[in-house]
C-alpha positions, 0 to 999 in steps of 0.5 A: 782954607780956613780951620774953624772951632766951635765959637767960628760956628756957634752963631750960623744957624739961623743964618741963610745961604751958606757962610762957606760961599759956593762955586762951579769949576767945570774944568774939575772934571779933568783928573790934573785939577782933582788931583791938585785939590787932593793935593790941596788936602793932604797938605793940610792934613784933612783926612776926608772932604764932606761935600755939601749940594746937589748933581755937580757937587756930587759928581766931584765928590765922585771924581775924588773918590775915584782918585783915592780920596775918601768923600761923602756927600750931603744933599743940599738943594732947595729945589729937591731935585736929588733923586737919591733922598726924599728931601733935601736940606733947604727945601723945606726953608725954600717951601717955606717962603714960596707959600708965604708969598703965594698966601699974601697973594692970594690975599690981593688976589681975592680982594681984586678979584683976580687971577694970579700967577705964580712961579716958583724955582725947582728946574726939572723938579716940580716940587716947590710947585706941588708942595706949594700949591697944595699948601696954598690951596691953589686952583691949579698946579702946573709941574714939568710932571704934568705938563701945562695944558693952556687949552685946559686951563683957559676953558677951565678959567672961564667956565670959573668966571663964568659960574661966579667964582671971584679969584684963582691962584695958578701955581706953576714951574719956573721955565715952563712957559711965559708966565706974563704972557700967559696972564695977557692969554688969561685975560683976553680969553677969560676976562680975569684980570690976571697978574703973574709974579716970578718969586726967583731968587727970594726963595733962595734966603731967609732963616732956615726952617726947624725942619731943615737945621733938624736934617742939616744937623741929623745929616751931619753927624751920620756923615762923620760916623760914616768917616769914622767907620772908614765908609766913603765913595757915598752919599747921604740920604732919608729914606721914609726918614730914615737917614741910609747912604748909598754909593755916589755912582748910583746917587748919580 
């Protein structure tokens, strides 16, 4: 554990990722261990922990706040996947990049005259998807809200190439099905050439956007006024952009 001052953070904020590293300990969920990171903490004498991330981070914030320590946690996710808040910090970052990958390939696309699949991250959460095909103007958008109708979208492919239409862009969720095989599927059927691309782990990096050092910054300080007014055992979030905190339980 390691105490910073204002010069240790003066230069992060344009950095992407986290410089505070991150980890799973599924075995934190036992009392034993919480009570030694509580342990941990009052030894160094921190008064209170701010936890940073999404579903398992909070469920340790929750776990430490039952044992008596006090916790607020932030919501912090590209995938936008706390149902607790609107948006999550890193997910306008994430989106960012999505559709600027899926803007230069569309642009191959067009002049190849193809039709391109693209996977974007977001688990059980289609909003990298939705937000990004909307923004790319993408022919369709395939979420785990909407399911991936194949019959549909092979008929629909070939009445396109067959009225004319040189291109499309697929957006779709990641694990919902083959992305590769489904290009093969779209070409015998269709006879576009199809090519899918898997954006995986690039949408994870880069500089964050200002949008999200707005949030990071708005989300921090509200989690040290909460402290501040001895309020814990919650968890941040926007509401119609209006920063509300909630308990951990019903976060969860």
């Amino acid at each position: 554990i390691v105490e910073f001052n204002r010069s240790d953070v003066s230069t992060i904020l344009n950095r992407g990722g986290t410089i505070l590293g991150t980890a799973r300990l599924p075995e934190f969920k036992y009392d034993e261990i919480a009570k030694l990171a509580i342990k941990q903490l009052v030894k160094l004498d921190i008064d209170a922990l701010i936890c940073i991330g999404g579903d398992g981070t909070y469920r340790g914030a929750q776990k430490l706040s039952k044992l008596g320590f006090p916790t607020v946690g932030i919501p912090a996710t590209i995938d936008n996947d706390v149902a607790s808040t609107d948006f999550t910090i890193g997910f306008s970052t994430a989106l960012n990049t999505a559709c600027d990958a899926i803007d230069k390939l569309r642009d191959t696309s067009s002049s190849h005259q193809r039709c391109s699949i693209i996977e974007v991250m977001g688990r059980e959460c289609g909003d990298l998807a939705l937000y990004s095909g909307i923004c790319c103007g993408a022919e369709y958008v395939f979420t785990t809200d909407t399911g991936l109708d194949k019959e549909f979208l092979l008929e629909d492919l070939k009445k396109s190439k067959e009225a004319g239409r040189k291109h499309a862009v697929i957006v779709i969720s990641e694990k919902m099905t083959n992305v590769h095989k489904l290009a093969k599927e779209i070409e015998d059927y269709t006879s576009y050439e199809c090519r899918a691309t898997v954006l995986g782990y690039i949408q994870r990096g880069g500089s964050p956007t200002p949008e999200d050092r707005m949030l990071a910054a708005r989300m921090g300080k509200y989690a040290v006024d909460l402290i501040r007014k001895n309020i814990n055992g919650v968890v941040i979030g926007v509401d119609e952009n209006q920063l509300v905190h909630i308990p951990i339980e019903q976060a969860l």
